[in-house]
N, C-alpha and C positions, 0 to 999 in steps of 0.2 A: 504494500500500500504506500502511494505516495505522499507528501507532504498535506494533499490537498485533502486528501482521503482518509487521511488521519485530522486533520484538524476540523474537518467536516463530520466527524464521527461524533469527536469530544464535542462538536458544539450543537451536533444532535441534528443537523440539515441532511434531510435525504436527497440521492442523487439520481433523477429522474428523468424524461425528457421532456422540453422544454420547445419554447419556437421565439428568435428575438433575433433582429435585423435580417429575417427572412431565414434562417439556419437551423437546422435541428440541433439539438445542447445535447442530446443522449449520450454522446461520446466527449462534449466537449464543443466551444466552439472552436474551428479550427479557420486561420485566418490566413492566405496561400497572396497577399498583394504584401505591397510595402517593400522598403530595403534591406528588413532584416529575415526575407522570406520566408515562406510557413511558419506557423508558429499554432499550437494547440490549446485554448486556455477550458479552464473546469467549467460547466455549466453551473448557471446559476443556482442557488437554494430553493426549490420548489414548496418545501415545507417550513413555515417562519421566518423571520427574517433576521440577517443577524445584527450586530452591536459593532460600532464602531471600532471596539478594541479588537472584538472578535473578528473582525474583515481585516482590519490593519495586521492582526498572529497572523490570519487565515494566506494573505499574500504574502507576507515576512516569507513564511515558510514556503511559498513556491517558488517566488522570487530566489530562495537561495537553494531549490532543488535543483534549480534553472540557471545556475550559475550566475545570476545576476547581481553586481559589485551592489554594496550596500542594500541589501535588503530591507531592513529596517524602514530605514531612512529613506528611501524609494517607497513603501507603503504608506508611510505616514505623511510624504509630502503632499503624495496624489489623492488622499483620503482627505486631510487636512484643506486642501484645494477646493475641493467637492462640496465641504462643509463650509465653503467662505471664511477659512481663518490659514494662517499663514502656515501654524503648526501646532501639531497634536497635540501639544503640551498648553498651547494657546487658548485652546477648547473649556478647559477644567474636566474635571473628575465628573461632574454630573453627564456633561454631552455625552463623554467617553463611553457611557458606560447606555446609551439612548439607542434605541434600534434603529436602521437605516432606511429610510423611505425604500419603494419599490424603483422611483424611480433613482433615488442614489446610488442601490444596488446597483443597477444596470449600468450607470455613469463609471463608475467603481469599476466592473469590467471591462468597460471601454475602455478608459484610460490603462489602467493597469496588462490588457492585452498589450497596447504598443508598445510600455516599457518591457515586457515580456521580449518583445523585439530587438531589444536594446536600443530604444528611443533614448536620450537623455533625456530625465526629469524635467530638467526645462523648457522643452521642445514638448515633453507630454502635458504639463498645466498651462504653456503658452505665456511665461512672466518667470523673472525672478530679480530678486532685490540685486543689486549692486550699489554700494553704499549706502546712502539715504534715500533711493529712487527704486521704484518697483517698475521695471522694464518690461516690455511686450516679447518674447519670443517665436523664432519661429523657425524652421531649419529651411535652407542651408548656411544662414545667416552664423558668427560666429559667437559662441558663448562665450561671457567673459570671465575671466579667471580671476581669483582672487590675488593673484601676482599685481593685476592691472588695478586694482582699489588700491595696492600701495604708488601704483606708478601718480594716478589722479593727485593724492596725498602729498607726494614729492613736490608736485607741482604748483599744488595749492599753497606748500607751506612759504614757498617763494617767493610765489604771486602776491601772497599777504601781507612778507616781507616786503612789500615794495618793485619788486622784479617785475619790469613792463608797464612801469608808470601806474595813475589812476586807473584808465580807462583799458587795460590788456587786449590787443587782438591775439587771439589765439587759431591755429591751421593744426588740425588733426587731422594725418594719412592714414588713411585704411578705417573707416569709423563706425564698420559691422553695425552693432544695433544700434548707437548714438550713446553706451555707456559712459566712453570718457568726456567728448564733448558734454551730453549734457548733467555731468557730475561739476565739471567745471564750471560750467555758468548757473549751476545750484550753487556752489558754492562761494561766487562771487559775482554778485548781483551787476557790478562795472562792468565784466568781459562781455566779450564779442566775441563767438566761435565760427568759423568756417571748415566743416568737415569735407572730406572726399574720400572717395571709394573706387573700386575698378565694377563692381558687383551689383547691377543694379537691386536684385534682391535685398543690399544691406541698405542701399539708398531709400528705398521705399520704408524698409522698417525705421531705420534714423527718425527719418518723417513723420512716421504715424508717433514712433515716442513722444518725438517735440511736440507734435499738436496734442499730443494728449498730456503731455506736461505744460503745456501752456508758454512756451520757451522760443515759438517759430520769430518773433522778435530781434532777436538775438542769435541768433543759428542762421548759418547760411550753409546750404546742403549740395554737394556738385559732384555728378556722376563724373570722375577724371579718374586716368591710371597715370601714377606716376611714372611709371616704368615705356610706357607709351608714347604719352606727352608728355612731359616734365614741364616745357614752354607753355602749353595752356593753362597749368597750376600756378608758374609764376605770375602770366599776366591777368589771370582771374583772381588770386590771393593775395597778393603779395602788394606790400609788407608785414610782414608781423610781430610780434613779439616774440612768439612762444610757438616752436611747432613739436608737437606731440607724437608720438606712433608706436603703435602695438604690430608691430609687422609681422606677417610672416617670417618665422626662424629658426624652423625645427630643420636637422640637416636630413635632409632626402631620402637617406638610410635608416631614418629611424621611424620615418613616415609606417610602415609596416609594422612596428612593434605596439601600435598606436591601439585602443581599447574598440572593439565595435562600433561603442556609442560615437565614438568621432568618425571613426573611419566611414563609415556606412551613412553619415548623416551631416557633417558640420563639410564643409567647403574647402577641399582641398588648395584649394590657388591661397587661401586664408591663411594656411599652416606651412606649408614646405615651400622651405625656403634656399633651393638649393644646395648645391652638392655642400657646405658650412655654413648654409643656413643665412647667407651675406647678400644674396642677389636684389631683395630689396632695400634692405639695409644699405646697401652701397647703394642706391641711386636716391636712396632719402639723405645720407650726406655731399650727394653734388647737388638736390637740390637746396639744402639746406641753406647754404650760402644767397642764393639768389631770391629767398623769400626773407628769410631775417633780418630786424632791422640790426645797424651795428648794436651791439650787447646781445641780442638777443639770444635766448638759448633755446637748442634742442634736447627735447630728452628720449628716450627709445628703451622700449624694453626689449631684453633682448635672454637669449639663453647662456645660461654660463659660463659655455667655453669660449663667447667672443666677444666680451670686454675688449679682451688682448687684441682682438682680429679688428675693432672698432679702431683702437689705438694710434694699431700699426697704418690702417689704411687714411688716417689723419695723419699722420707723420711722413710718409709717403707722397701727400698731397696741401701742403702749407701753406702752395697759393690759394688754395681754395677757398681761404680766409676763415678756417674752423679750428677751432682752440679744445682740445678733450679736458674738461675741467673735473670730473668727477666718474667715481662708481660708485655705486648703492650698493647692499646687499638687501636682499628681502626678507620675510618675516626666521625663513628655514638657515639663512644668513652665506646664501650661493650667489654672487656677483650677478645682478638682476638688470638692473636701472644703469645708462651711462646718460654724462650728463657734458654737453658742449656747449660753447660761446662763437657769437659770430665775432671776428675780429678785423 
């Protein structure tokens, strides 16, 4: 007996068959579209319905029959979702313990079939926090990583210091859903952010966040590949204080060791970043020069092993008029953040 068959046991639901989105449940519904291809989930509870905590065990336990990272934590996000609260804990002991509407139940399946998939959680409830902003998700768009909440932070704390005057223009490459931009000008009511992207997909998401944060003011949104054009980024952006970027920079080879949930779903052109992971990154420091005002500083996240590779390729290139002022470490304390000056 599997996980499901057991925790359906204890919790007393018989397993019978069923008819929902058109599919007999007597085996299961079994779901044969999407990226993470077939995929078999338990038919619903025909007898009773269950409790909150008891759906949240009940997929715990498949979720990690089914080898899927974090179990827990995947039940309870997409249950917690369901329920309009952020998280299970959020709920209190009284919800927790409340039976599940019929039609919850059936949401509860929904959802939790695609993470079955190895959807990522955030791609499965369509939202998730990034700092103080609860963002729209959506795939093949990029999720933001809790590296890039320190990167925003870096920036802010300098911006605050004074860095970029009153009034800051800021130029973010590569702007996936609008998390750095628009953490920035939450955070500093003076700025003025101009994001671009190569991806129209992240361009439309950017958008819907700004208009749904109320921020389109202040953001200026523009389908451009730096890699492409460089020259139409200049003469559409440029100058600015501050240019920001999350780039692609995982190296080529590693793209493959990469978890489902990204591989199968988050935007390749987004992550690999050539054979050292430099190929953007190098063309965001020649432009870098040509949109900055003088002082102005770039910051970039990047992967650990190319601090050094950032360096070298400044030192290399002096007329370029970029100065390497800085490395960060991040929260785990691996060379994350480099930080440069136009000069």
């Amino acid at each position: 007996m599997g996980a499901f068959g057991r925790m359906c046991a204890r919790l007393g639901h018989a397993l019978s068959p069923q008819k929902i989105w058109g599919l007999s449940l007597a085996r299961g519904l079994c779901d044969h579209g999407g990226a993470g291809g077939a995929v078999c989930c338990p038919p619903l509870p025909s007898v009773g319905r269950p409790t909150v905590e008891g759906c949240v065990a009940l997929w715990e336990g498949l979720f990690h029959e089914r080898g899927v990272p974090e179990p827990r934590l995947s039940s309870e996000y997409i249950i917690a979702h369901i329920l309009g609260a952020k998280t299970l804990a959020s709920l209190g002991s009284d919800r927790r313990t409340e039976l599940l509407t019929d039609a919850q139940t059936r949401r509860v399946w929904e959802l939790c079939a695609k993470r079955l998939r190895r959807m990522p959680v955030q791609y499965v409830i369509e939202e998730w926090d990034f700092r103080e902003l609860t963002l729209r998700m959506r795939p093949p768009v990029f999720i933001p990583r809790p590296e890039t909440e320190e990167l925003v932070g870096l920036v802010l704390t300098d911006l605050r210091a004074g860095g970029g005057g009153d009034s800051p223009r800021v130029l973010e490459v590569g702007c996936g859903s609008g998390a750095v931009a628009l953490s920035l000008l939450h955070g500093l009511p003076q700025a003025s952010v101009v994001a671009v992207d190569r991806s129209s997909e992240a361009i439309s998401l950017t958008r819907a966040n700004t208009l749904m944060l109320g921020l389109q003011d202040r953001l200026e949104v523009l389908q451009l590949d730096v890699s492409l054009d460089p020259r139409a980024v200049v003469s559409r952006c440029a100058p600015v204080d501050v240019l920001v970027s999350n780039p692609p920079y995982l190296f080529s080879t590693d793209m493959a060791t990469l978890e489902p949930e990204i591989l199968r779903y988050e935007d390749h052109a987004a992550l690999d970043g050539g054979d050292e992971g430099m190929s953007v990154i190098t063309q965001i420091l020649a432009l870098a020069p040509c949109v900055l005002s003088l002082g102005g500083k770039l910051y970039l996240e990047v992967e650990p092993r190319q601090p050094a590779l950032v360096q070298q390729a400044v030192s290399e290139g002096q007329e370029a008029g970029l100065r390497y002022s800085a490395t960060h470490t991040d929260l785990y304390g691996r060379p994350r953040f480099c930080v440069l000056q136009r000069i």
